[in-house]
C-alpha positions in Angstrom: 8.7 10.5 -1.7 6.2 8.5 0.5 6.5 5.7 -2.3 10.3 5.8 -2.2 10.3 5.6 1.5 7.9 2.2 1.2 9.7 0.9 -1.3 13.2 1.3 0.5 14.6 -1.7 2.4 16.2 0.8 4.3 15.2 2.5 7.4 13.7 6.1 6.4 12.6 9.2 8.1 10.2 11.3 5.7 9.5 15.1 7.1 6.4 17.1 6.3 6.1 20.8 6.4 2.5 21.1 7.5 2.2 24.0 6.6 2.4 22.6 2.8 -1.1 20.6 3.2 -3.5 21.6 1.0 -1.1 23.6 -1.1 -2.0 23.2 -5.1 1.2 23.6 -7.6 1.2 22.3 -11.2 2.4 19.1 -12.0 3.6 17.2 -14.7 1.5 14.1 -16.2 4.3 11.8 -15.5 4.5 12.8 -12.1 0.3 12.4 -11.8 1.3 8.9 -13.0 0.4 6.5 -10.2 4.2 4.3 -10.9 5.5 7.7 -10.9 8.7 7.9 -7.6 10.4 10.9 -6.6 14.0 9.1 -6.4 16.0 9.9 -3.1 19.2 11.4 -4.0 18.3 13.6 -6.9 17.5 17.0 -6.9 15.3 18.8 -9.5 16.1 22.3 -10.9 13.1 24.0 -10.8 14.1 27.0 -13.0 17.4 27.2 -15.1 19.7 30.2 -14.4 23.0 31.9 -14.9 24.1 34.3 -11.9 23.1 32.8 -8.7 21.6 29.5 -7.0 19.3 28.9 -5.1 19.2 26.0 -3.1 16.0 25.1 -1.2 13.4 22.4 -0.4 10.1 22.0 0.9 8.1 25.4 1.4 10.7 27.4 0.9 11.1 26.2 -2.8 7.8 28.2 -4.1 9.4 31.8 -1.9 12.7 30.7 -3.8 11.3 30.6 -7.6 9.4 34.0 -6.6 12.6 35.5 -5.6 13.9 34.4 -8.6 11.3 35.9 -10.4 12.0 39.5 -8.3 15.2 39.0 -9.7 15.2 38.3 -13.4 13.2 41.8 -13.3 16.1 43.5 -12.3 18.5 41.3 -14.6 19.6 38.7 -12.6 19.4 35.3 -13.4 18.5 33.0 -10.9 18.4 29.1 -10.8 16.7 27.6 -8.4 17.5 23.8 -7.0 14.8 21.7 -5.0 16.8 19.4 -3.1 14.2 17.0 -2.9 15.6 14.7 -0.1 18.6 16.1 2.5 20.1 12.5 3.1 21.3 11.2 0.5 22.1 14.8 -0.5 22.7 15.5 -5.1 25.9 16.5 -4.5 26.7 16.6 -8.1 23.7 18.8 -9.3 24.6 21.1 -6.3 28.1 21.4 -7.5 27.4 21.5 -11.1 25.0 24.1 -10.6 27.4 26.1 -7.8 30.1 25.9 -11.0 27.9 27.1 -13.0 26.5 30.6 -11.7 28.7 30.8 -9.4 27.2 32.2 -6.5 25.3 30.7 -4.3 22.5 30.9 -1.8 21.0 28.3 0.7 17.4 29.1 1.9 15.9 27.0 4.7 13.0 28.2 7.3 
């Protein structure tokens, strides 16, 4: 998002959780690409489900996919939604994805 945010002839305010420094996760080649942006406005599902949602970003998005995780073992399907930026906020994959399981949950620190 730091490449969005200097690209943007807007004024932007880009929050860190520290606590996220030095915190390994796999990623994609096209996201190890160095043209690759993280657009502002569109959130990512991380893992596709059926029952619930889970809507999260930053830390919380790696405590959300092992809840999901918790719950596919005991047959519930959860999908969970990285928000990726707050403001502008995907409304449409957030309602799409509300539609679609139907329940929802919002998990923030």
């Amino acid at each position: 998002q730091i490449k969005a945010a200097i690209r943007d002839p807007n004024p932007v305010v880009v929050l860190e959780h520290e606590l996220m420094y030095g915190v390994s996760f796999p990623m994609s080649e096209e996201a190890q690409s160095k043209d690759f942006v993280i657009p502002f406005g569109k959130a990512k599902i991380e893992r596709e489900g059926t029952d619930v949602t889970i809507f999260t970003f930053s830390k919380m998005v790696g405590l959300a996919l092992e809840a999901a995780e918790v719950m596919a073992a005991q047959g519930t399907s959860g999908e969970v939604v990285n928000l990726l930026s707050i403001r502008p906020l995907d409304v449409e994959t957030i309602v799409n994805s509300a539609k679609k399981t139907g329940r929802v949950i919002s998990l923030e620190t």
